[in-house]
N, C-alpha and C positions, 0 to 999 in steps of 0.2 A: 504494500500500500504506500501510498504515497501522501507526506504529510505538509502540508502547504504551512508554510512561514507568515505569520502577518505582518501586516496588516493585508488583509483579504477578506474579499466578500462572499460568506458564502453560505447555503442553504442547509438546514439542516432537517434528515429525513430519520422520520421516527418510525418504524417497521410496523407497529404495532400501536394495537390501541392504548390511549393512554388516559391516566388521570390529571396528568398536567406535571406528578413532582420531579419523575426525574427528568423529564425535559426541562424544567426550570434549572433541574441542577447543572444540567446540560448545556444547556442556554447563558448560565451566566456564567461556569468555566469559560465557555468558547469565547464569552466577552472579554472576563479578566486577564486572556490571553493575545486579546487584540484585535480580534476578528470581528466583523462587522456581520451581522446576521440579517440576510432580508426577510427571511421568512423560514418557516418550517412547514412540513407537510405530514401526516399521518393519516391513518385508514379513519378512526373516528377521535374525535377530539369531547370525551365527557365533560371537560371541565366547560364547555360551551361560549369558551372565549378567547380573545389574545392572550398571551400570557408573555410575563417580561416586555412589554413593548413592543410586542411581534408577532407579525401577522403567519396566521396558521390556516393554510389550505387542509380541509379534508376532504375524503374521495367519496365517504359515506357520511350523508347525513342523518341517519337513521342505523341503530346496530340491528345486525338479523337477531338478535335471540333478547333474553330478557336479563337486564344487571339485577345481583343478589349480593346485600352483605352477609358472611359467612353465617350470622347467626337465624338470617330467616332464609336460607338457602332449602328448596324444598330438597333435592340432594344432599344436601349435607347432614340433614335432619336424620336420613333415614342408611349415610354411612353411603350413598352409593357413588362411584368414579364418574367425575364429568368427562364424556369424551365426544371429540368434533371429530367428524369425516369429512372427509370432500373440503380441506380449506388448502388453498393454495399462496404461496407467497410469489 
């Protein structure tokens, strides 16, 4: 990989759905470090907003399935493994 020197501009892509923190923490290394951030882009973005002063594309505005904190997880409730088929990166 190839590690660009700042000052530079450049985008930063989150793979994966997020909640917002560690892209923040993300987000402000990459500043503390020099770099200029246009934007970020991720599959869905739940925090449902910019974050650090930067604009964030996502590809899904809608997630296919339904968000659960672990304690009303109707799976978790009852012990069984969450498993996705058919998702592609």
């Amino acid at each position: 990989m190839r590690n660009p020197n700042p000052p530079k501009k450049i985008v930063f892509i989150e793979d994966v759905i997020f909640t917002g923190e560690s892209t923040i923490y993300n987000l402000q290394f990459l500043k503390s470090k020099g770099f200029e951030i246009l934007g970020t882009s991720s599959w869905i973005n739940r925090q449902n907003k910019d974050l650090e002063n930067t604009k964030i594309l996502t590809l899904e505005n809608v997630a296919p399935f339904d968000f659960y904190p672990a304690e009303t997880c109707p799976l978790c409730k009852v012990r069984e493994s969450i498993m996705y088929s058919d998702i592609r990166e």
